[in-house]
N, CA, C and O atoms as a Maestro MAE file, in Angstrom:
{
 s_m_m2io_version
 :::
 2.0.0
}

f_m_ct {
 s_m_title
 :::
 protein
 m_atom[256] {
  # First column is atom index #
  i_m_mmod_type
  r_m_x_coord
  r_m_y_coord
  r_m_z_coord
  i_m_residue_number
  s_m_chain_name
  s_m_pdb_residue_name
  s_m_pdb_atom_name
  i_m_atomic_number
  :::
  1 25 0.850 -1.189 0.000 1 A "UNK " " N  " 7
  2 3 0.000 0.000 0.000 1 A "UNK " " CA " 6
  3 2 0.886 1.239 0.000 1 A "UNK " " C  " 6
  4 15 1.833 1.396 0.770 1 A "UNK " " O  " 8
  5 25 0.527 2.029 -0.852 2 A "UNK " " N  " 7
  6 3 1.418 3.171 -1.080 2 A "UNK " " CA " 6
  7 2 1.100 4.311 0.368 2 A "UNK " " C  " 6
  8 15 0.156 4.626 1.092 2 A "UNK " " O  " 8
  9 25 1.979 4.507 0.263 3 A "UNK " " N  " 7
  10 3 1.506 5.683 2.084 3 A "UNK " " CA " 6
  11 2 1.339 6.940 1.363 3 A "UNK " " C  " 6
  12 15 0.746 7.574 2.236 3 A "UNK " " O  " 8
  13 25 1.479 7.962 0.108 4 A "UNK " " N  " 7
  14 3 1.265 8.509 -0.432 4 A "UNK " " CA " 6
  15 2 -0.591 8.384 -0.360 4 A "UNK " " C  " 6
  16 15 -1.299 9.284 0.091 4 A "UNK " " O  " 8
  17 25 -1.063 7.195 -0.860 5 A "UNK " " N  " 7
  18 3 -2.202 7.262 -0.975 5 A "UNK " " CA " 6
  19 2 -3.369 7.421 -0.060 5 A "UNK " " C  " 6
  20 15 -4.541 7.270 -0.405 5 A "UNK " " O  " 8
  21 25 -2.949 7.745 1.159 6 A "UNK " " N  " 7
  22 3 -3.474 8.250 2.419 6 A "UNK " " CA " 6
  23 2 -3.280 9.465 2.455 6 A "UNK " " C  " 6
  24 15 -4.016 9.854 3.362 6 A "UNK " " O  " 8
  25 25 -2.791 10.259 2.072 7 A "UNK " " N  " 7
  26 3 -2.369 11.763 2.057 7 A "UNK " " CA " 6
  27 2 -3.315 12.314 1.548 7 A "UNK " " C  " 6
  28 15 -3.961 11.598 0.782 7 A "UNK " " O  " 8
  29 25 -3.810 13.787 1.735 8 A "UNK " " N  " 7
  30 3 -5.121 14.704 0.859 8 A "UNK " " CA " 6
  31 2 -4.126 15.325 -0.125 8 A "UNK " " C  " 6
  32 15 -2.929 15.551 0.052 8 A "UNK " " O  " 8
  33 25 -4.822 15.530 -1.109 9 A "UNK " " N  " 7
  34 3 -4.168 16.419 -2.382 9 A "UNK " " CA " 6
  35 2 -4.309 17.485 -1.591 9 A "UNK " " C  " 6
  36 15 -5.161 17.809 -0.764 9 A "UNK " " O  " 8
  37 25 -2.961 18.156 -2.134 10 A "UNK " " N  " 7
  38 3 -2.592 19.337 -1.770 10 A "UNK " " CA " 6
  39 2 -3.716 20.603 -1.852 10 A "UNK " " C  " 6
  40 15 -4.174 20.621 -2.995 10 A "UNK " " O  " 8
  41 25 -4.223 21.512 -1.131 11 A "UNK " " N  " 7
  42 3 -5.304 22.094 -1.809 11 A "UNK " " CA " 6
  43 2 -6.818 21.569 -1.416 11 A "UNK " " C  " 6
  44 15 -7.780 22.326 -1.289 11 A "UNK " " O  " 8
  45 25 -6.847 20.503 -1.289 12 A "UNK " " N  " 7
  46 3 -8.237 19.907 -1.177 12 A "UNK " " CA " 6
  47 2 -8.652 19.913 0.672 12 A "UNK " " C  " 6
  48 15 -8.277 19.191 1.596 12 A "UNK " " O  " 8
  49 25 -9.423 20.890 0.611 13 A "UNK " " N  " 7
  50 3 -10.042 21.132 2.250 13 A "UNK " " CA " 6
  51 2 -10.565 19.772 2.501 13 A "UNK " " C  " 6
  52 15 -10.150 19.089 3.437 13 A "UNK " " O  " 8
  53 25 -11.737 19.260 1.434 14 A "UNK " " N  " 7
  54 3 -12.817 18.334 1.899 14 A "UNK " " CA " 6
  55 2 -12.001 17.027 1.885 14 A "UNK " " C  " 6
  56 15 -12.570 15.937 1.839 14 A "UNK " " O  " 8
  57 25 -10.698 17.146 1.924 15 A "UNK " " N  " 7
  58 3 -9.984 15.928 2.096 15 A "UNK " " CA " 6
  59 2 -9.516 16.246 3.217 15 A "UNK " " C  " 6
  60 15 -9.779 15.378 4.049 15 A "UNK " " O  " 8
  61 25 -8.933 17.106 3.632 16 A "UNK " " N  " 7
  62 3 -8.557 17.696 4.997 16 A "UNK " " CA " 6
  63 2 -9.451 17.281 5.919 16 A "UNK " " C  " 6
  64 15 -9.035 16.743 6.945 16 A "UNK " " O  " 8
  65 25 -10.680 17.445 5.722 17 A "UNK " " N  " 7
  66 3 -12.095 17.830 6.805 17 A "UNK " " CA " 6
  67 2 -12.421 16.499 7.034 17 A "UNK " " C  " 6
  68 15 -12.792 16.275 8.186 17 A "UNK " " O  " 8
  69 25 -12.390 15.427 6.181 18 A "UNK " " N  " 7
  70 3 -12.782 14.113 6.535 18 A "UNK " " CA " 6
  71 2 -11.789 13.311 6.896 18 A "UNK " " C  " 6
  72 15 -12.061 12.245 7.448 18 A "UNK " " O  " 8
  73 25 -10.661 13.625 6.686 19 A "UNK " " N  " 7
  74 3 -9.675 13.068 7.462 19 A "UNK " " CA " 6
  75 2 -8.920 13.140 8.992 19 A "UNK " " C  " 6
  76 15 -8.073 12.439 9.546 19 A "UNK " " O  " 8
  77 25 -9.937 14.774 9.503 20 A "UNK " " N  " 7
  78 3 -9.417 14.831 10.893 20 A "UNK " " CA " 6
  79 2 -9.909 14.015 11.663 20 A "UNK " " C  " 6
  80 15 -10.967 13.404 11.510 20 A "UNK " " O  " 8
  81 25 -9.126 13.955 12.588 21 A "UNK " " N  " 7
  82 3 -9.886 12.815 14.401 21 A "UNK " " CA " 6
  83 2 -10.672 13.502 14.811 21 A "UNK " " C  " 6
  84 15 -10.188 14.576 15.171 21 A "UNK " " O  " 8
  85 25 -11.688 13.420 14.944 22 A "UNK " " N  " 7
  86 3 -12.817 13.875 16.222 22 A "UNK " " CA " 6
  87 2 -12.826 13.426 17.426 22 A "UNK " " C  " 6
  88 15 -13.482 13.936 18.335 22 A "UNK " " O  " 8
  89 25 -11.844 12.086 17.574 23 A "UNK " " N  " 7
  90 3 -11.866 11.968 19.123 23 A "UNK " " CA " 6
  91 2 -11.600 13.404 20.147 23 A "UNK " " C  " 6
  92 15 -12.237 13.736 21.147 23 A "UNK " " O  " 8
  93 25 -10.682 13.941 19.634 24 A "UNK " " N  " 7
  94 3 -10.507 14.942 21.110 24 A "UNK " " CA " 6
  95 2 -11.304 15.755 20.764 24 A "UNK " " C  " 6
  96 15 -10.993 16.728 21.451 24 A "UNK " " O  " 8
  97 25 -12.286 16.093 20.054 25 A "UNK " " N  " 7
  98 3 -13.101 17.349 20.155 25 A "UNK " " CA " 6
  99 2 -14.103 16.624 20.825 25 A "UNK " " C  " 6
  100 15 -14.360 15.424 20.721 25 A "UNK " " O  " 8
  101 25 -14.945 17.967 21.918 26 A "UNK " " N  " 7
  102 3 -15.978 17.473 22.439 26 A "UNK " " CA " 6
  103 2 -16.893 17.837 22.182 26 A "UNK " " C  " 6
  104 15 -16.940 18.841 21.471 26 A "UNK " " O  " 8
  105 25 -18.183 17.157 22.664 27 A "UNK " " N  " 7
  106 3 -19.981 17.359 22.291 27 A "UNK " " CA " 6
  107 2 -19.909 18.849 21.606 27 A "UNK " " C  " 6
  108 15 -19.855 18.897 20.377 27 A "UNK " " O  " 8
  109 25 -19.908 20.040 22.349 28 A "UNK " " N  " 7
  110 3 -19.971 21.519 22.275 28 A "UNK " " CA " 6
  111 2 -18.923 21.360 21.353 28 A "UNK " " C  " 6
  112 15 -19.586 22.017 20.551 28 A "UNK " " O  " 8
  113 25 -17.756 21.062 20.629 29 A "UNK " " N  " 7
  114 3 -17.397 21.275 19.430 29 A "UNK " " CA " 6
  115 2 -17.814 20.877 18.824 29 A "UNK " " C  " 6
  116 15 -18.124 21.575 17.860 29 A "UNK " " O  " 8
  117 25 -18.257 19.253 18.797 30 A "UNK " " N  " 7
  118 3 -18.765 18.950 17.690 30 A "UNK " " CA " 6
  119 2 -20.018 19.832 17.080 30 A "UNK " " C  " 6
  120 15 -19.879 20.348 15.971 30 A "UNK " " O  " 8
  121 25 -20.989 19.963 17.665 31 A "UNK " " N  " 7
  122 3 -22.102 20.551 17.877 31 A "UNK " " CA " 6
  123 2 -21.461 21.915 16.927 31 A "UNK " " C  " 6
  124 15 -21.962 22.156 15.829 31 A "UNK " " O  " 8
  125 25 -20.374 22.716 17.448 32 A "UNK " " N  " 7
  126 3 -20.216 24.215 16.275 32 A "UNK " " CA " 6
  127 2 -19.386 23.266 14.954 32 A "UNK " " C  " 6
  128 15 -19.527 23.527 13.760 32 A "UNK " " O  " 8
  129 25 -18.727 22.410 15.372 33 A "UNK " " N  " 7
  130 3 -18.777 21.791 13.521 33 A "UNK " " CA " 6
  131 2 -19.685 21.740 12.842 33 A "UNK " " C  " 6
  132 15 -19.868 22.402 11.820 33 A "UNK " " O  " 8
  133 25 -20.650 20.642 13.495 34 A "UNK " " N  " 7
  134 3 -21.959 20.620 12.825 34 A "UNK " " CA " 6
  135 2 -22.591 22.073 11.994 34 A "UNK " " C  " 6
  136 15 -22.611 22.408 10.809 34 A "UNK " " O  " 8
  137 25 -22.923 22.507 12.862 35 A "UNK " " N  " 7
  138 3 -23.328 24.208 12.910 35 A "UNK " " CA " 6
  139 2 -22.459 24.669 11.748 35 A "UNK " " C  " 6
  140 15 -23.071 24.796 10.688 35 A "UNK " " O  " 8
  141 25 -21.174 24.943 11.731 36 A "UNK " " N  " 7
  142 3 -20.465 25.607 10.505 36 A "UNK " " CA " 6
  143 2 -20.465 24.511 9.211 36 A "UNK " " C  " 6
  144 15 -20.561 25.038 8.103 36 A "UNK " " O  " 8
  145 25 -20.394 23.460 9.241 37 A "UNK " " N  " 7
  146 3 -20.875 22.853 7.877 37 A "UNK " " CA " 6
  147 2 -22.038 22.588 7.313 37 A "UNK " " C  " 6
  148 15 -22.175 22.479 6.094 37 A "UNK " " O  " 8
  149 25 -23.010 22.457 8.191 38 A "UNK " " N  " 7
  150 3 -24.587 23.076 7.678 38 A "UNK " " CA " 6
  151 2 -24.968 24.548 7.533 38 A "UNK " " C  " 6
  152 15 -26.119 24.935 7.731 38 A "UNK " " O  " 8
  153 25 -24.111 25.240 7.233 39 A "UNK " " N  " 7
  154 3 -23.986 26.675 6.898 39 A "UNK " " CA " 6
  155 2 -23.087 27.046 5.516 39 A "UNK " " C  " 6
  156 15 -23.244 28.000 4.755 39 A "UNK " " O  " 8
  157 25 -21.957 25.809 5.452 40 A "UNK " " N  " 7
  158 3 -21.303 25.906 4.298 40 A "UNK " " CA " 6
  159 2 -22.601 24.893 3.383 40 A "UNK " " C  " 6
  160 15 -22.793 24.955 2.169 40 A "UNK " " O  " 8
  161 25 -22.887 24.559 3.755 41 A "UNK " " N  " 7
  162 3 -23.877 23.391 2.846 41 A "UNK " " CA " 6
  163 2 -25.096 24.690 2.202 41 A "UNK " " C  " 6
  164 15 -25.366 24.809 1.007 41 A "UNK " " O  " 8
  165 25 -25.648 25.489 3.238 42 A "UNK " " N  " 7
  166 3 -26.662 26.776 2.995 42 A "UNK " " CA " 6
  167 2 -25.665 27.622 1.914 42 A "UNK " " C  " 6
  168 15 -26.146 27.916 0.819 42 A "UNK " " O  " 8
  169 25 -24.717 27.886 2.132 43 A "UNK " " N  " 7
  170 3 -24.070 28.633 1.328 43 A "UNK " " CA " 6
  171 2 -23.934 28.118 -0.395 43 A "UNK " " C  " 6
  172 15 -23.940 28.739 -1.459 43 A "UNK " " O  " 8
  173 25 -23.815 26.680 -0.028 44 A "UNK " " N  " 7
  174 3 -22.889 26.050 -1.669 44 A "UNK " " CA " 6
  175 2 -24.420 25.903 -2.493 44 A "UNK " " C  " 6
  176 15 -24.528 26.031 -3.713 44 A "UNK " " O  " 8
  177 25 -25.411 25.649 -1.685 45 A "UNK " " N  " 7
  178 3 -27.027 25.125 -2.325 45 A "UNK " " CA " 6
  179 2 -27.511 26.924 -2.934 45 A "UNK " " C  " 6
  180 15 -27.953 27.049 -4.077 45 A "UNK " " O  " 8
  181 25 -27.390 27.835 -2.252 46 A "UNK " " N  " 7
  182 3 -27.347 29.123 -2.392 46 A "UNK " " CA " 6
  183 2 -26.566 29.562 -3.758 46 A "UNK " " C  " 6
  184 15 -27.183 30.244 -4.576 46 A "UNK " " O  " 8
  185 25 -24.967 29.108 -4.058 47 A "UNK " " N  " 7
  186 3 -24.398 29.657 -5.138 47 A "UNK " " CA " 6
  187 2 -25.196 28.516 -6.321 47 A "UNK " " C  " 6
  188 15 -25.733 28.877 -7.369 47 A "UNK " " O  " 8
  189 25 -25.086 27.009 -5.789 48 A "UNK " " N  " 7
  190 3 -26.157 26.024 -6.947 48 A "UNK " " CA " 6
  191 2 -26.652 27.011 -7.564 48 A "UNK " " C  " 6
  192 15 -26.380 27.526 -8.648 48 A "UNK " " O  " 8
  193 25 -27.774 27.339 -6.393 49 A "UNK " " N  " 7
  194 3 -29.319 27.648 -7.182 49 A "UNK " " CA " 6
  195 2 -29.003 29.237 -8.196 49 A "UNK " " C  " 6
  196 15 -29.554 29.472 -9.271 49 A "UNK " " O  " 8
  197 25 -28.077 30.076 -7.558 50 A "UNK " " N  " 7
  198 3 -28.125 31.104 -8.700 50 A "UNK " " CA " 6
  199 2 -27.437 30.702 -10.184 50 A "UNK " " C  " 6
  200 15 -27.711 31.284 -11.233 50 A "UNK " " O  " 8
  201 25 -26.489 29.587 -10.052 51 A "UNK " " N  " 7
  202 3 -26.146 29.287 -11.254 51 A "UNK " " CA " 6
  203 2 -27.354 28.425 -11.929 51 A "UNK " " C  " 6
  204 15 -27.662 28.892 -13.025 51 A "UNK " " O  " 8
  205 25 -27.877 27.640 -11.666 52 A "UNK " " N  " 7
  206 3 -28.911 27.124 -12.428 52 A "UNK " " CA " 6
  207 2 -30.375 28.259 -12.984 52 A "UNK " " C  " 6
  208 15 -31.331 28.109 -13.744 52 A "UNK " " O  " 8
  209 25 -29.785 29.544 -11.985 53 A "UNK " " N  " 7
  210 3 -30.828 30.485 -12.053 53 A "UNK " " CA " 6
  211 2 -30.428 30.734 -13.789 53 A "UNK " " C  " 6
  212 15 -30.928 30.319 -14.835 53 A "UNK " " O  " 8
  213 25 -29.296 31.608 -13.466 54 A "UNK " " N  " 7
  214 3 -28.435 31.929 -14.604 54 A "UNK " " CA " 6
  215 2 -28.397 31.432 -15.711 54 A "UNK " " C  " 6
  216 15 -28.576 31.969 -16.804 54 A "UNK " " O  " 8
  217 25 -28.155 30.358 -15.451 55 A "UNK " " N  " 7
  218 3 -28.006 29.250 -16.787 55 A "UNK " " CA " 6
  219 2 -29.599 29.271 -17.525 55 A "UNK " " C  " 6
  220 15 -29.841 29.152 -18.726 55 A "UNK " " O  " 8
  221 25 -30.698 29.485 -16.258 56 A "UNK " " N  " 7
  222 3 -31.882 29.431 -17.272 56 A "UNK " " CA " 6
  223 2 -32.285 30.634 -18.218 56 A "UNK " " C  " 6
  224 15 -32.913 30.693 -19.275 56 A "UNK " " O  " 8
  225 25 -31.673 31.562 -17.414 57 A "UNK " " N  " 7
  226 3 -31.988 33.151 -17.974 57 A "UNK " " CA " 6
  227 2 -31.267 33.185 -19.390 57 A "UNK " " C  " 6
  228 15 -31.828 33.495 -20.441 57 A "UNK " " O  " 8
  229 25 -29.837 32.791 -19.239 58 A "UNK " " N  " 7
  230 3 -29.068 32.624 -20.448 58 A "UNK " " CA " 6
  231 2 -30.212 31.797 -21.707 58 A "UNK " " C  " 6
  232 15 -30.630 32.544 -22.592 58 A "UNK " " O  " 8
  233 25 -30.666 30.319 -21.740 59 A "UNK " " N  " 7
  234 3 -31.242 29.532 -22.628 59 A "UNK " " CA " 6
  235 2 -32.303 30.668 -22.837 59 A "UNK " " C  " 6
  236 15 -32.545 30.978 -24.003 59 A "UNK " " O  " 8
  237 25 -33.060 31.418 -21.671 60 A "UNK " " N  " 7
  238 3 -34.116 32.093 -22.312 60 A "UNK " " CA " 6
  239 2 -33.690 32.962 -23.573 60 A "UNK " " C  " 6
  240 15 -34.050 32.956 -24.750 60 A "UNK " " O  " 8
  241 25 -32.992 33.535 -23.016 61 A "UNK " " N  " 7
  242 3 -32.670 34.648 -23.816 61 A "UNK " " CA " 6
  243 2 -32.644 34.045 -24.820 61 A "UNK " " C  " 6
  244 15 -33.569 34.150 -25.625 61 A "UNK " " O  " 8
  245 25 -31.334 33.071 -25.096 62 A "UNK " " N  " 7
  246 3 -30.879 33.003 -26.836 62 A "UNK " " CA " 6
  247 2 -31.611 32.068 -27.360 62 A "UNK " " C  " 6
  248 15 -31.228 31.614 -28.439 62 A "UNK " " O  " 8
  249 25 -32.996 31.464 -26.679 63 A "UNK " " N  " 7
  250 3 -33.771 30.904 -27.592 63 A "UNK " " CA " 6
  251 2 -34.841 31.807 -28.123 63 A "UNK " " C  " 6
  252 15 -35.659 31.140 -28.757 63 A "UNK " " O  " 8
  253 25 -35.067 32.797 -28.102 64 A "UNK " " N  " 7
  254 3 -35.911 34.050 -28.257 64 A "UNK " " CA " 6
  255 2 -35.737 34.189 -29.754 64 A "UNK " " C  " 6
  256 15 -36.276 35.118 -30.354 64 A "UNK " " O  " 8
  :::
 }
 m_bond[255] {
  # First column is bond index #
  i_m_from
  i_m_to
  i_m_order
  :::
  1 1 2 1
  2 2 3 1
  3 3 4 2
  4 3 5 1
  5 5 6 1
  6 6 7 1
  7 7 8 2
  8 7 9 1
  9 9 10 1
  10 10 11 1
  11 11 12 2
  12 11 13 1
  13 13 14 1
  14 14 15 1
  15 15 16 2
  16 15 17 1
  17 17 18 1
  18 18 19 1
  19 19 20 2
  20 19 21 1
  21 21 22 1
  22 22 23 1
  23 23 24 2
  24 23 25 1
  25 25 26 1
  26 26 27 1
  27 27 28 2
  28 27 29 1
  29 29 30 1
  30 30 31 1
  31 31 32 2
  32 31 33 1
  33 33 34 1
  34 34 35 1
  35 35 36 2
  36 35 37 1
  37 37 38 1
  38 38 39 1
  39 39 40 2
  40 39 41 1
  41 41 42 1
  42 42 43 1
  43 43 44 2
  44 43 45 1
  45 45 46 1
  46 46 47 1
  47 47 48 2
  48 47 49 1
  49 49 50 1
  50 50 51 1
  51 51 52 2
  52 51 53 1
  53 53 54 1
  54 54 55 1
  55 55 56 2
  56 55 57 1
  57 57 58 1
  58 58 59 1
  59 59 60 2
  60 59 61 1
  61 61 62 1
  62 62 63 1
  63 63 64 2
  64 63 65 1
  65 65 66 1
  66 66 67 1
  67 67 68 2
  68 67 69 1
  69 69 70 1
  70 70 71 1
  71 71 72 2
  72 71 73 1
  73 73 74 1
  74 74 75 1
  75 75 76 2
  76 75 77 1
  77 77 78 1
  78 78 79 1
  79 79 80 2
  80 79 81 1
  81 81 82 1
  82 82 83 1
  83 83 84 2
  84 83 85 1
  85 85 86 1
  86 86 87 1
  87 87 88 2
  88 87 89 1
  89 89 90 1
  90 90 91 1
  91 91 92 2
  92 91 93 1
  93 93 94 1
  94 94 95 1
  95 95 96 2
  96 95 97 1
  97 97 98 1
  98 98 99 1
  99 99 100 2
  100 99 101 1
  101 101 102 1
  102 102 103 1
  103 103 104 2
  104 103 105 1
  105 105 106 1
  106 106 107 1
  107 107 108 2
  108 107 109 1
  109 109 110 1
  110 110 111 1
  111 111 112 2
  112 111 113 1
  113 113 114 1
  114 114 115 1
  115 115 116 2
  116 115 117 1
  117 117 118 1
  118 118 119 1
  119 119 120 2
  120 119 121 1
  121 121 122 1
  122 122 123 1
  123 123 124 2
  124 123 125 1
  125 125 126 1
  126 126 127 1
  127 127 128 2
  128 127 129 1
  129 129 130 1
  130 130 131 1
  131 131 132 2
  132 131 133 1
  133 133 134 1
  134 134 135 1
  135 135 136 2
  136 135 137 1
  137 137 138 1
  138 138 139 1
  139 139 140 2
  140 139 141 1
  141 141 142 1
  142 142 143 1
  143 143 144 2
  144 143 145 1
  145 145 146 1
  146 146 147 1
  147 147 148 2
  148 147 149 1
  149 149 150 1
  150 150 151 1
  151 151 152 2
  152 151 153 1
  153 153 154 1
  154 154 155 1
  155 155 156 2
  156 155 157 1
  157 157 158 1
  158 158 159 1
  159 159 160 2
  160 159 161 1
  161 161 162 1
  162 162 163 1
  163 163 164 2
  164 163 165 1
  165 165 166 1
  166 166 167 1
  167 167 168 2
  168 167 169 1
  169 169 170 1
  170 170 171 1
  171 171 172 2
  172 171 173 1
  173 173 174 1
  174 174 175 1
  175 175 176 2
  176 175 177 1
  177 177 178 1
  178 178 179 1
  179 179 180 2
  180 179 181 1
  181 181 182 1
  182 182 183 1
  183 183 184 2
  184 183 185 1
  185 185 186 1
  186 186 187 1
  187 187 188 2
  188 187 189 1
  189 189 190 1
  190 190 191 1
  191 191 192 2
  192 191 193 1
  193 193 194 1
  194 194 195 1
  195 195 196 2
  196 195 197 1
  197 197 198 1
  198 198 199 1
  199 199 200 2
  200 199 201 1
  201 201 202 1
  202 202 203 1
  203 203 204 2
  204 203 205 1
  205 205 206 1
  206 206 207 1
  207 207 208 2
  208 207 209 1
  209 209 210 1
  210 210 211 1
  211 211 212 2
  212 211 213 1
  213 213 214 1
  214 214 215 1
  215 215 216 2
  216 215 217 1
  217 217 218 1
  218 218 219 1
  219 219 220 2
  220 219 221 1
  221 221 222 1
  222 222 223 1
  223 223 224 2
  224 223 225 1
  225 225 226 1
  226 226 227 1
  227 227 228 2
  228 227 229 1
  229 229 230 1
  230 230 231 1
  231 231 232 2
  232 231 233 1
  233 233 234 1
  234 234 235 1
  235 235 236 2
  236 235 237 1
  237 237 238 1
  238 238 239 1
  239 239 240 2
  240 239 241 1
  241 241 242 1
  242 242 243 1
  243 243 244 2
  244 243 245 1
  245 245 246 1
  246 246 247 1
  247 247 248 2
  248 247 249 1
  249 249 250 1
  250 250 251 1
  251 251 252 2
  252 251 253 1
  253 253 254 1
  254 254 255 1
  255 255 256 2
  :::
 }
}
């Protein structure tokens, strides 16, 4: 097994984020993890939806 292949690509948070220990954090941290990644989740569904907004406004237009 390559030990390389346990490593996060350089750059990549969501490899970072699932690879930390949660043992030493407690309840009340976990709890503001929770809290700040169901806020990044509100945020990323938020930029989604204006690009699919976008993207529809665009087809409107140039099918006109």
């Amino acid at each position: 097994m390559d030990s390389e292949e346990n490593l996060p690509r350089p750059g990549d948070p969501i490899a970072l984020l699932v690879k930390q220990d949660l043992d030493p954090l407690s309840v009340g941290e976990l709890e503001g993890r929770i809290a700040l990644l169901e806020g990044e989740i509100a945020r990323v569904r938020q930029h989604m939806q204006r690009a699919v907004n976008h993207r529809a406004s665009a087809d409107a237009l140039f099918k006109r």
